[in-house]
PASEBA-1860 file (N, C-alpha, C; in nm, 3 decimals):
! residues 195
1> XXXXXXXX> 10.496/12.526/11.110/10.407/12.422/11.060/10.263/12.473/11.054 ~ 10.220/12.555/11.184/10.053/12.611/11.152/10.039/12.696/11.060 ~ 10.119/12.780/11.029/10.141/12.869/10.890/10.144/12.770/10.794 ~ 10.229/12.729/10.728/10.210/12.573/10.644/10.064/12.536/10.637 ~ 10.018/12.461/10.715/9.900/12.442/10.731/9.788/12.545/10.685 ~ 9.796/12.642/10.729/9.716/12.749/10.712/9.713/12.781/10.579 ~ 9.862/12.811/10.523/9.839/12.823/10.380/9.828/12.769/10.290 ~ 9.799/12.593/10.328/9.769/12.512/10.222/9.618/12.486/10.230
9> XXXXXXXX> 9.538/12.526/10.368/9.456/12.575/10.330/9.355/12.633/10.249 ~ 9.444/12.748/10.251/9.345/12.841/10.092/9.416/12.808/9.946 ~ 9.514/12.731/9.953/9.643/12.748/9.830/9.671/12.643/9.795 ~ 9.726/12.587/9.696/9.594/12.639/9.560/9.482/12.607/9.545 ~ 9.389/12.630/9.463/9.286/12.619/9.430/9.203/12.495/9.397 ~ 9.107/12.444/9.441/9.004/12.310/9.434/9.049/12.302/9.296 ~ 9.016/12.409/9.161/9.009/12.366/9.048/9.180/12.346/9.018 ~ 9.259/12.402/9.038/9.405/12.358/9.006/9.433/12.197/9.059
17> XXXXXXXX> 9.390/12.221/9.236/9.418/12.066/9.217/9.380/11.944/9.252 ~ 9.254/11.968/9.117/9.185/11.846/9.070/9.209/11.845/8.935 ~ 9.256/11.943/8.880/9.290/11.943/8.751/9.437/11.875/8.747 ~ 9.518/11.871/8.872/9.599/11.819/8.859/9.641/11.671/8.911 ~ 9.485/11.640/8.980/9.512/11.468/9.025/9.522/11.390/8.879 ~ 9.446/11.412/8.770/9.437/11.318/8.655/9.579/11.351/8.652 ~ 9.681/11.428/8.574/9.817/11.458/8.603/9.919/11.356/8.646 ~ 9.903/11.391/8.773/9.988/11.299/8.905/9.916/11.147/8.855
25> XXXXXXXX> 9.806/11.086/8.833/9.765/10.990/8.814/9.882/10.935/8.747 ~ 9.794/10.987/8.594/9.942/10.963/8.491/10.036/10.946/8.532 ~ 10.148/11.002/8.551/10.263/11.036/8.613/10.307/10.905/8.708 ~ 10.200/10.889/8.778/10.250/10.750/8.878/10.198/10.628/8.810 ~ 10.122/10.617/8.727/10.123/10.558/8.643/10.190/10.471/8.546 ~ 10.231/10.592/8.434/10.365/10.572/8.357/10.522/10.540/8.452 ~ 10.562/10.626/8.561/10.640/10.535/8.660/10.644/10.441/8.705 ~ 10.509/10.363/8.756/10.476/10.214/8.799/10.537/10.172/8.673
33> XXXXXXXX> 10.463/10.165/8.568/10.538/10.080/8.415/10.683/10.031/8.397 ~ 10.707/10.164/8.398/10.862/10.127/8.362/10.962/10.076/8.470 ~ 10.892/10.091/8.622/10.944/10.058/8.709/10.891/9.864/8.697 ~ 10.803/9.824/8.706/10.724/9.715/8.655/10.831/9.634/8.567 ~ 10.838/9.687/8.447/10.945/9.655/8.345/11.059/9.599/8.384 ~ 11.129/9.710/8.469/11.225/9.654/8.485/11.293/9.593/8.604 ~ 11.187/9.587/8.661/11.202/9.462/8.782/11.202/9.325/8.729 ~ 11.075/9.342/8.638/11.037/9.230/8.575/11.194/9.161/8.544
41> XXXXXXXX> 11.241/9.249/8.439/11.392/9.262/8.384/11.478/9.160/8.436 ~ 11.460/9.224/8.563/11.613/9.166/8.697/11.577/9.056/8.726 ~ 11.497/9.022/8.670/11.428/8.854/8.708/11.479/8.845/8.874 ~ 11.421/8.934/8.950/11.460/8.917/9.080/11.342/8.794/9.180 ~ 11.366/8.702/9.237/11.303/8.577/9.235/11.166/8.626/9.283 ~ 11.118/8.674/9.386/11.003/8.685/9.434/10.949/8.846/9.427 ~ 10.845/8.826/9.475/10.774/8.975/9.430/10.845/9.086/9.526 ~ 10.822/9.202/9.477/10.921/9.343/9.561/10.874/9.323/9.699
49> XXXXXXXX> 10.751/9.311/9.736/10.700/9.334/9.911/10.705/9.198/9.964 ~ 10.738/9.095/9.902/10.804/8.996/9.979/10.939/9.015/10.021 ~ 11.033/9.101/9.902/11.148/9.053/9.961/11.182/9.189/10.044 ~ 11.097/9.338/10.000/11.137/9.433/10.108/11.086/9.401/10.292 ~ 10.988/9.329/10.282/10.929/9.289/10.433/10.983/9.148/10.449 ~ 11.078/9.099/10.404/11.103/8.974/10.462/11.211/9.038/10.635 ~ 11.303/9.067/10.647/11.350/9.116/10.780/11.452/8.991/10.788 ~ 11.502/8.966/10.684/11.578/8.802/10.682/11.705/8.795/10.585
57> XXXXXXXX> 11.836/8.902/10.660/11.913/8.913/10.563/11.965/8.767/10.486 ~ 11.943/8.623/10.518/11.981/8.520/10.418/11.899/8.511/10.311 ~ 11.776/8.540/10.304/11.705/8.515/10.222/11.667/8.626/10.110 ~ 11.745/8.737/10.183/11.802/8.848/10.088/11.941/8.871/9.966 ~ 12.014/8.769/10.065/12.131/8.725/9.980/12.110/8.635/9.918 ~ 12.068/8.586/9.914/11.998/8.392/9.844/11.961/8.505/9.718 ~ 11.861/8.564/9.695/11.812/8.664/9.639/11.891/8.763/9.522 ~ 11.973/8.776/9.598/12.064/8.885/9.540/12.151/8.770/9.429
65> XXXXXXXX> 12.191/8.673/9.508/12.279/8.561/9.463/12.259/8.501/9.343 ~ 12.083/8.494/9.333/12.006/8.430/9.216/12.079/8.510/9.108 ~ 12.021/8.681/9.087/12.020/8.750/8.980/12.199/8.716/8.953 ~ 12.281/8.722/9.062/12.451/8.739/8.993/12.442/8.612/8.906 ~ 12.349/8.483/8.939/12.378/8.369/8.859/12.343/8.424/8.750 ~ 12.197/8.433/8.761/12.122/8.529/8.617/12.194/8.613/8.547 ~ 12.278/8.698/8.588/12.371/8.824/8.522/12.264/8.947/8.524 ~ 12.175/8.919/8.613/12.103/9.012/8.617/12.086/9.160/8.724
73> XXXXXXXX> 12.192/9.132/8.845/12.215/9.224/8.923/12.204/9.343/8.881 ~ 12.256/9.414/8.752/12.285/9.526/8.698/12.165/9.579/8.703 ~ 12.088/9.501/8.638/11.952/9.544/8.604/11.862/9.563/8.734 ~ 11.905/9.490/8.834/11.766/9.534/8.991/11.852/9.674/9.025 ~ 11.970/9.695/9.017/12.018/9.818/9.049/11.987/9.941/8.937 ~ 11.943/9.905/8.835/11.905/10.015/8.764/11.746/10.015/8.790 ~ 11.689/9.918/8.858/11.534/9.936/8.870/11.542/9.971/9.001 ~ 11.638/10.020/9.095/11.624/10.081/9.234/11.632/10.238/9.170
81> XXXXXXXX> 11.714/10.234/9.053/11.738/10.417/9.004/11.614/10.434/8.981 ~ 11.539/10.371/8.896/11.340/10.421/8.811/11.306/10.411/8.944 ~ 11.296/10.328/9.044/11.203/10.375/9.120/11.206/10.487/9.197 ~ 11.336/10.585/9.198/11.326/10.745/9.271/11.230/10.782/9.148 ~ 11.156/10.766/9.046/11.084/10.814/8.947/10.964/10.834/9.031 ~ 10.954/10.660/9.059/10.779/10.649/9.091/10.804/10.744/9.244 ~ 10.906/10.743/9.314/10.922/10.822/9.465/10.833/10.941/9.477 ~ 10.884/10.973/9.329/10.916/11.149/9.333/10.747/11.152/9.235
89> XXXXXXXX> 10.656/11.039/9.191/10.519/11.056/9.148/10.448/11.012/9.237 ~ 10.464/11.009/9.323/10.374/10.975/9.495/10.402/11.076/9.564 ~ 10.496/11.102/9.572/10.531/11.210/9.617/10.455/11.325/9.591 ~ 10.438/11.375/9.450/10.302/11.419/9.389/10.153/11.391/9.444 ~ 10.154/11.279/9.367/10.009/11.195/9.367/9.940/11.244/9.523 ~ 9.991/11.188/9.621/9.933/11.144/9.787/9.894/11.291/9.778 ~ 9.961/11.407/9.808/9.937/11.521/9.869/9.814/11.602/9.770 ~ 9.869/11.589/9.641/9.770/11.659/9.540/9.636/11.627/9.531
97> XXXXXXXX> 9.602/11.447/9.568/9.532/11.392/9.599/9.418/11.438/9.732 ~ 9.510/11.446/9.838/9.447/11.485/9.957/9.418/11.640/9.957 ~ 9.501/11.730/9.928/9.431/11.851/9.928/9.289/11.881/9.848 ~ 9.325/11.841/9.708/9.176/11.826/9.645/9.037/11.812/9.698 ~ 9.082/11.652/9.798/8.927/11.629/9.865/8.923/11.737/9.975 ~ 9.039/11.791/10.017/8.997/11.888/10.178/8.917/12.050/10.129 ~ 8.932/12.067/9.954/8.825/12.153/9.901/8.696/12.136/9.864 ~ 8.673/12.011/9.913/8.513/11.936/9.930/8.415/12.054/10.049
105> XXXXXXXX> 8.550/12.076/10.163/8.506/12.111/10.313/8.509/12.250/10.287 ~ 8.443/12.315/10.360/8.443/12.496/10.401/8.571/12.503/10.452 ~ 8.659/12.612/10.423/8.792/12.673/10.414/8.841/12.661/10.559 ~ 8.682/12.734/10.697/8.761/12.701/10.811/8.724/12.544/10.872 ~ 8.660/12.438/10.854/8.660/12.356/10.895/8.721/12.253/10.925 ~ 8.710/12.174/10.995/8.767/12.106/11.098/8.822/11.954/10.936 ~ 8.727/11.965/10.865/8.772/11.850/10.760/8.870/11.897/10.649 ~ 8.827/12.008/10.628/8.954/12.090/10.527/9.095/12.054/10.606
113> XXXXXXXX> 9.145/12.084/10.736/9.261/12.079/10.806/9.276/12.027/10.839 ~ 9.188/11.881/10.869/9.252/11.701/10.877/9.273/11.669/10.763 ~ 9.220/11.698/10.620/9.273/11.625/10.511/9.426/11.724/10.492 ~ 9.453/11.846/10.513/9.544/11.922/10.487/9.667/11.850/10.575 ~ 9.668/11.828/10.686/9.754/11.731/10.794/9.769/11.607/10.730 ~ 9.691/11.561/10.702/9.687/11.429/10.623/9.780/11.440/10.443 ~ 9.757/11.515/10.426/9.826/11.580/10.293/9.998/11.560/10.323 ~ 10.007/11.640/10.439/10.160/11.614/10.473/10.204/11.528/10.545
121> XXXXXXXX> 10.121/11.439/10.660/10.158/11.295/10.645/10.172/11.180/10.573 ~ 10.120/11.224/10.457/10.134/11.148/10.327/10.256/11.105/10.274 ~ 10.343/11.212/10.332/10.483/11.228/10.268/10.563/11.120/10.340 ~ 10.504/11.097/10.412/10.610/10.974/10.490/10.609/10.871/10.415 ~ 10.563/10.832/10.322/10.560/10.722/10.245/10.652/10.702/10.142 ~ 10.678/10.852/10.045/10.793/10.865/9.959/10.918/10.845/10.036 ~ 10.891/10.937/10.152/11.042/10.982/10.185/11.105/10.826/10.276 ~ 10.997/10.725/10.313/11.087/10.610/10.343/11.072/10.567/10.211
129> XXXXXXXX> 11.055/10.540/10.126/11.037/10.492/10.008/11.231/10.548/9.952 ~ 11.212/10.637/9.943/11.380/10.692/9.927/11.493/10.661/10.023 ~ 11.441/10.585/10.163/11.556/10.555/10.260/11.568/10.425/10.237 ~ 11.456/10.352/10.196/11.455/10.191/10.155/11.602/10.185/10.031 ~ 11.525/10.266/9.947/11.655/10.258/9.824/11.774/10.285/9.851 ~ 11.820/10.369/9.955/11.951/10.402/10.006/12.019/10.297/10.072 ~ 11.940/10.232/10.153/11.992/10.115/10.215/11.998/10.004/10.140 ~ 11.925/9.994/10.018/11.946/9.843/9.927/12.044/9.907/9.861
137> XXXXXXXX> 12.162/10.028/9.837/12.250/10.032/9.804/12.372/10.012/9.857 ~ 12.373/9.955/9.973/12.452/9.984/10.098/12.476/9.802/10.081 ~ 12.332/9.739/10.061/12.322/9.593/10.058/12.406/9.546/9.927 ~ 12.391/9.636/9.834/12.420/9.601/9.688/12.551/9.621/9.661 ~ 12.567/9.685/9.744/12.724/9.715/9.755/12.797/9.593/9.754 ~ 12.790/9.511/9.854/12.851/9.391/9.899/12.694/9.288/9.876 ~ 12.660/9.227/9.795/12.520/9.143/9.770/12.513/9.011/9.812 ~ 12.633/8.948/9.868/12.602/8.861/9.940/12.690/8.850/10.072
145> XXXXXXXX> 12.744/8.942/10.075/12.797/8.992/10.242/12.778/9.069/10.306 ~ 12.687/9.156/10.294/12.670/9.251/10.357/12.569/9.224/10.507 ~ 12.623/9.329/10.645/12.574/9.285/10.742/12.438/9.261/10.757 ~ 12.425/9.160/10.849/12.222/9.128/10.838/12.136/9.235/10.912 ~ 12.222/9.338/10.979/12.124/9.430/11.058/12.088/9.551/10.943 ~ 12.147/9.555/10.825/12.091/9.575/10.721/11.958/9.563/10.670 ~ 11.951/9.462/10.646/11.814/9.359/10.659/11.696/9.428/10.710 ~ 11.715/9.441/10.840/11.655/9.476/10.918/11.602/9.641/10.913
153> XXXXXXXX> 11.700/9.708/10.862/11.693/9.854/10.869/11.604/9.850/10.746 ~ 11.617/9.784/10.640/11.570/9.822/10.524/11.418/9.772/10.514 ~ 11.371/9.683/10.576/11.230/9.574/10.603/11.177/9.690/10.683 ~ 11.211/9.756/10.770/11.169/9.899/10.870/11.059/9.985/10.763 ~ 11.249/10.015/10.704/11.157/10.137/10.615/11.087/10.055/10.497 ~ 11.081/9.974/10.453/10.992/9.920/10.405/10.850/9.869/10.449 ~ 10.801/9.892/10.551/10.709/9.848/10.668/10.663/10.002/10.698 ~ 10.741/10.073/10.677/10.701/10.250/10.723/10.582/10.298/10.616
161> XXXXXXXX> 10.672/10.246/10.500/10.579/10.276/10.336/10.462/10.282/10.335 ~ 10.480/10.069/10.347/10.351/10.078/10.313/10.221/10.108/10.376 ~ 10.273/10.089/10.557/10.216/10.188/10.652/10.158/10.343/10.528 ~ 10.218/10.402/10.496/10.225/10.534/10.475/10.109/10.531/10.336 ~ 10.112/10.433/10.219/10.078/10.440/10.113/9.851/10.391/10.205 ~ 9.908/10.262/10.300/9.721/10.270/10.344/9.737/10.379/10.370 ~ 9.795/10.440/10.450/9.694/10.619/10.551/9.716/10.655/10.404 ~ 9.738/10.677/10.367/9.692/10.798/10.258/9.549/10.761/10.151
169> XXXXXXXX> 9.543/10.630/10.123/9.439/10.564/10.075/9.300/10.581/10.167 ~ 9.374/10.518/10.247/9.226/10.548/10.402/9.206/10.682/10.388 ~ 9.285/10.781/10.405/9.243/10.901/10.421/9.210/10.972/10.293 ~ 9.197/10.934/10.193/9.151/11.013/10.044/8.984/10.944/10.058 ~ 8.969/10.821/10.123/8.840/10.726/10.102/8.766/10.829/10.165 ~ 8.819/10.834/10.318/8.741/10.844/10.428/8.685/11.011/10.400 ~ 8.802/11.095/10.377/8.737/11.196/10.346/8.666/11.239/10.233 ~ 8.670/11.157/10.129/8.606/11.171/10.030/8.454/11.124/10.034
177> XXXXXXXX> 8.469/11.023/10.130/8.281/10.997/10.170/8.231/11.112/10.283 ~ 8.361/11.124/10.394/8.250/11.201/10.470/8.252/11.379/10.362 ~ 8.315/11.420/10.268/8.269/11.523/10.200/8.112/11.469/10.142 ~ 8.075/11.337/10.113/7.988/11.342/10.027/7.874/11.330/10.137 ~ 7.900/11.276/10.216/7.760/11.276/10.331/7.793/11.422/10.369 ~ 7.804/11.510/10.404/7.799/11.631/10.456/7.746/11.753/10.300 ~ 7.793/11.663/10.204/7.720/11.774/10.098/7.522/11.710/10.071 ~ 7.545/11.600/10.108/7.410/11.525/10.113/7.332/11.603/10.234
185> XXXXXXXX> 7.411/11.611/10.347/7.255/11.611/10.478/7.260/11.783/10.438 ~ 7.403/11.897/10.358/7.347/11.988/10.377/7.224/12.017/10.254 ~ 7.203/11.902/10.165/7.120/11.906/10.044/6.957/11.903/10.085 ~ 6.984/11.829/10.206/6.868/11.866/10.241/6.815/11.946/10.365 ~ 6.860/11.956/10.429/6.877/12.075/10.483/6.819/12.193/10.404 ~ 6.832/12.209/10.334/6.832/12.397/10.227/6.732/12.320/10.189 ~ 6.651/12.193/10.130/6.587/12.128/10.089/6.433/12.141/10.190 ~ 6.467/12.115/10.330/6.382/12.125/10.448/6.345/12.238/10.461
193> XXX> 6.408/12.325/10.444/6.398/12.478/10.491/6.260/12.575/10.444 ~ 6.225/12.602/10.526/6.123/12.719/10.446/6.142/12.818/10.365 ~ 6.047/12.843/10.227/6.093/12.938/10.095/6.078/13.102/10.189
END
């Protein structure tokens, strides 16, 4: 892992990847959409982070129960497939994101290698993001019988996420201001200095 660390460090380059946040933007972007779409689609009753944080397998089946009236089941199970899309553009996004700002900092400093740590704690957000979907297949399997400690497992990793999606937000903010106050006090600094 300190090797890891170390070599994301110097690798790659500030200009590669910032050239590649607009990129990943896109990318999670155009995934939100079509993922958007076709939720919309499944006419599934309430919004996605109500029903992934509810922790209430009846009101998950109530849920599930709606769309079979609707004939729409098919369709929330093909909008659990698009969303390994958006998984796998966060997945992107968070890290490409955070390394960028940690080339704000001098190579050995202490802010370069908290945003670099932060880069790969980022990842916890996709990768429950991909255990959430595994387990609403497990639910979908059986959609209005399936056991309620289900429920429970899946509201977890759904609770892990979005845990995962703030730290990564917090931490693109936070280091992105303290890069800008530290390029400020050293502005003047060299500014103070005698010719």
């Amino acid at each position: 892992m300190k090797n890891l660390i170390q070599w994301l460090c110097r690798s790659p380059s500030g200009l590669v990847l910032w050239l590649a946040v607009p990129v990943a933007l896109g990318l999670r972007g155009l995934a939100m959409d079509v993922l958007n779409a076709s939720y919309a689609a499944s006419r599934f009753p309430v919004p996605y982070y109500v029903a992934q944080l509810s922790f209430d397998a009846g009101r998950i089946k109530a849920w599930y129960a709606a769309m079979i009236q609707f004939g729409t089941l098919q369709t929330y199970v093909h909008t659990q497939n698009i969303d390994f899309l958006f998984i796998a553009s966060v997945a992107l996004l968070h890290p490409v994101a955070l390394l960028a700002v940690s080339r704000l900092f001098p190579l050995l400093s202490r802010g370069r290698r908290w945003l670099v740590g932060a880069a790969l704690i980022s990842l916890i957000a996709p990768l429950a993001d991909a255990m959430e979907n595994l387990v609403s297949y497990v639910m979908l399997a059986d959609p209005v019988g399936f056991a309620p400690a289900w429920a429970l497992v899946y509201s977890s990793f759904s609770a892990i996420k979005f845990g995962g999606f703030v730290f990564a937000y917090l931490a693109f903010a936070v280091g992105f201001c303290a890069a800008l106050v530290q390029g400020v006090l050293g502005w003047r600094k060299r500014a103070a200095a005698p010719a």
